[in-house]
MILOTI-173166 format. One record per residue (C-alpha): residue number from 1; residue in one letter; chain; x, y, z. Coordinates in Angstrom, 1 decimal. Layout:
// residues N
{k:NUM r:a c:A c1:X c2:Y c3:Z}
...
END
This chain:
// residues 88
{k:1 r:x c:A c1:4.1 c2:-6.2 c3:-15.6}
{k:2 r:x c:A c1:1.2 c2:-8.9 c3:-15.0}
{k:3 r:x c:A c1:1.1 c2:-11.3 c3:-12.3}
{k:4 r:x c:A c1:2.0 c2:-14.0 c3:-15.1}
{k:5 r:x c:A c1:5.0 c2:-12.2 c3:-16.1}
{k:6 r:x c:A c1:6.3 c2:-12.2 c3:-12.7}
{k:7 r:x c:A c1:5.4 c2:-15.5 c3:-12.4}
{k:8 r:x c:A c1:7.9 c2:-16.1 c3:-15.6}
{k:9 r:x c:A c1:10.4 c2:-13.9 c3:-14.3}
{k:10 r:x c:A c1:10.8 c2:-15.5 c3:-10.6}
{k:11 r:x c:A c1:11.0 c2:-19.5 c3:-12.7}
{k:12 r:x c:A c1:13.4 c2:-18.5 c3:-14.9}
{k:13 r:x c:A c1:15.7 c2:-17.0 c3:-12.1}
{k:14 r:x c:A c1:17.9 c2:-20.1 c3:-12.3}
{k:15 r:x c:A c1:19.7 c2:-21.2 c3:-9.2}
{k:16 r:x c:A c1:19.4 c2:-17.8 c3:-7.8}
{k:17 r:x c:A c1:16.2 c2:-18.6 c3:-7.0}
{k:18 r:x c:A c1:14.6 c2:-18.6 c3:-3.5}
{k:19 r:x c:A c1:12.8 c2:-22.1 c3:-2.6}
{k:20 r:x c:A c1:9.2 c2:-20.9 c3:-2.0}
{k:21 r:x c:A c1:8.1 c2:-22.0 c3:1.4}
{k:22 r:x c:A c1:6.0 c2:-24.6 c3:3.0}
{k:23 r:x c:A c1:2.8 c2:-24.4 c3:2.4}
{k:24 r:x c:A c1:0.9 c2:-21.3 c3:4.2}
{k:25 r:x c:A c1:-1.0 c2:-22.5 c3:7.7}
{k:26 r:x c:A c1:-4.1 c2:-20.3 c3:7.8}
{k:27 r:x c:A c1:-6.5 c2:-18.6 c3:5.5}
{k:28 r:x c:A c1:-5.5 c2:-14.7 c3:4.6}
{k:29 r:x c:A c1:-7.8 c2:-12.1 c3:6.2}
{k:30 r:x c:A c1:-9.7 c2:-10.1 c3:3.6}
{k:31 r:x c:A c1:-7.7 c2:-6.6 c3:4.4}
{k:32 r:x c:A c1:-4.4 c2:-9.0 c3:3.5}
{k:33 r:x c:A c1:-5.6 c2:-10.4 c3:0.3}
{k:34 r:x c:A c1:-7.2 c2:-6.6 c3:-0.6}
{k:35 r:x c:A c1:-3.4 c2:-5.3 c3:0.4}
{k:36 r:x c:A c1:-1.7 c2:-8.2 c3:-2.1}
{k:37 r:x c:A c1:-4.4 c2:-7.4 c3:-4.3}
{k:38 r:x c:A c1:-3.0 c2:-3.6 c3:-4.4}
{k:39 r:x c:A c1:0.1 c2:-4.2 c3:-4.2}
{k:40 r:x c:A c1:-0.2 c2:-6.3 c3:-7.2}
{k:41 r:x c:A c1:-1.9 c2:-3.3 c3:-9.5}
{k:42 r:x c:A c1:1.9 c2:-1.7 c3:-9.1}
{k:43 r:x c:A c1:0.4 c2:1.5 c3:-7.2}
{k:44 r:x c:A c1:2.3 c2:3.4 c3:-4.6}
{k:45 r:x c:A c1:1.9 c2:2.9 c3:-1.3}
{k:46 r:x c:A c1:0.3 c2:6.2 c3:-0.6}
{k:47 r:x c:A c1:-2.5 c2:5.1 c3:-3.1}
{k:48 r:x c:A c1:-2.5 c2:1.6 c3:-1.6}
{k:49 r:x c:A c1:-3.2 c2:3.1 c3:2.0}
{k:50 r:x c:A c1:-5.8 c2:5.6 c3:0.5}
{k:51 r:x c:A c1:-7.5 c2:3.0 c3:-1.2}
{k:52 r:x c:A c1:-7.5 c2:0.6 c3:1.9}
{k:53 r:x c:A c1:-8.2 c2:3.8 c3:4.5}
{k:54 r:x c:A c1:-5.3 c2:4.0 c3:6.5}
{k:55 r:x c:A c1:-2.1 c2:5.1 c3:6.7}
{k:56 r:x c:A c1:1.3 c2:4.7 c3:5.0}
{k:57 r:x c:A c1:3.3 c2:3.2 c3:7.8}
{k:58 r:x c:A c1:0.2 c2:1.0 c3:8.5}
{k:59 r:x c:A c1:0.6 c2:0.1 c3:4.8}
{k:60 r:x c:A c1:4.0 c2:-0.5 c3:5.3}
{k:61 r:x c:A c1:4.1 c2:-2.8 c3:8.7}
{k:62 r:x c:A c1:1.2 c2:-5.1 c3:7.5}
{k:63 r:x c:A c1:3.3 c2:-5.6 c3:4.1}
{k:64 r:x c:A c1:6.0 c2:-6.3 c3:6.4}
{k:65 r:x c:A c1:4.7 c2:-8.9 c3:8.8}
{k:66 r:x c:A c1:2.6 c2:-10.7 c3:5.8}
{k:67 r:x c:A c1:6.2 c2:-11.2 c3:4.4}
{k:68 r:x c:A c1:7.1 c2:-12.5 c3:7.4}
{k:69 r:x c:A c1:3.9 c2:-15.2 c3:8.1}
{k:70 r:x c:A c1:4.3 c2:-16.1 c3:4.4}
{k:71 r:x c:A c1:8.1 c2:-16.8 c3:4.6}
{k:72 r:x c:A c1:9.1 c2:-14.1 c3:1.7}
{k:73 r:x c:A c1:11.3 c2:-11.0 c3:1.9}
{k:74 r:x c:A c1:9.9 c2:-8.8 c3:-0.4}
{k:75 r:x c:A c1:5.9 c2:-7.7 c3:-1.7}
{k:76 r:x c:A c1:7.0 c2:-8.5 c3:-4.8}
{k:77 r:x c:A c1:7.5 c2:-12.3 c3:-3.6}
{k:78 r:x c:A c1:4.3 c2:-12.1 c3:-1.4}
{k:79 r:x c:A c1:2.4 c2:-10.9 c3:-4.6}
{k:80 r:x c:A c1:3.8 c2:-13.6 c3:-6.8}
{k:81 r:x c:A c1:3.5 c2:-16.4 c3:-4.0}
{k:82 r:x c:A c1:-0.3 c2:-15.5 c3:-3.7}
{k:83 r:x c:A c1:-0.9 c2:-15.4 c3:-7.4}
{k:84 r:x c:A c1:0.8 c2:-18.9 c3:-7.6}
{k:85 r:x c:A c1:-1.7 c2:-19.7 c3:-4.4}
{k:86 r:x c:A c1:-4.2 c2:-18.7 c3:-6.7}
{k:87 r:x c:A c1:-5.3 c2:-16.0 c3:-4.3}
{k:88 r:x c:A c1:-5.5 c2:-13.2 c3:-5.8}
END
């Protein structure tokens, strides 16, 4: 599924919806926009820390506190809320 597609899917999730949140304070670091950037490919998460050089649960906490800063609750949300940030 392409970062449009998801795009498509979250706007035409009706009133189910989530409200995105406020706009993002701070520039991403590179490693977060490289994770978001691999998480977006669809890859597990073992490939994703392989690729990046570290570890699963590494892979896992930053996901986690990203989702956190960025005010989503999922990667898939953090992927589609930097695609519509036009970061990745």
């Amino acid at each position: 599924m392409t970062l449009t597609a998801l795009a498509t899917v979250a706007d035409a999730a009706g009133p189910f919806r989530r409200v995105m949140p406020a706009p993002f304070q701070r520039r991403l670091r590179a490693h977060e926009l490289r994770l978001l950037a691999a998480i977006a490919t669809g890859v597990p998460m073992t490939a994703v820390a392989q690729t990046l050089g570290v570890s699963d649960r590494t892979v896992r906490r930053r996901i986690r506190l990203l989702c956190e800063e960025i005010g989503v609750t999922t990667p898939i949300e953090a992927v589609v809320w930097a695609a519509r940030q036009r970061l990745i």
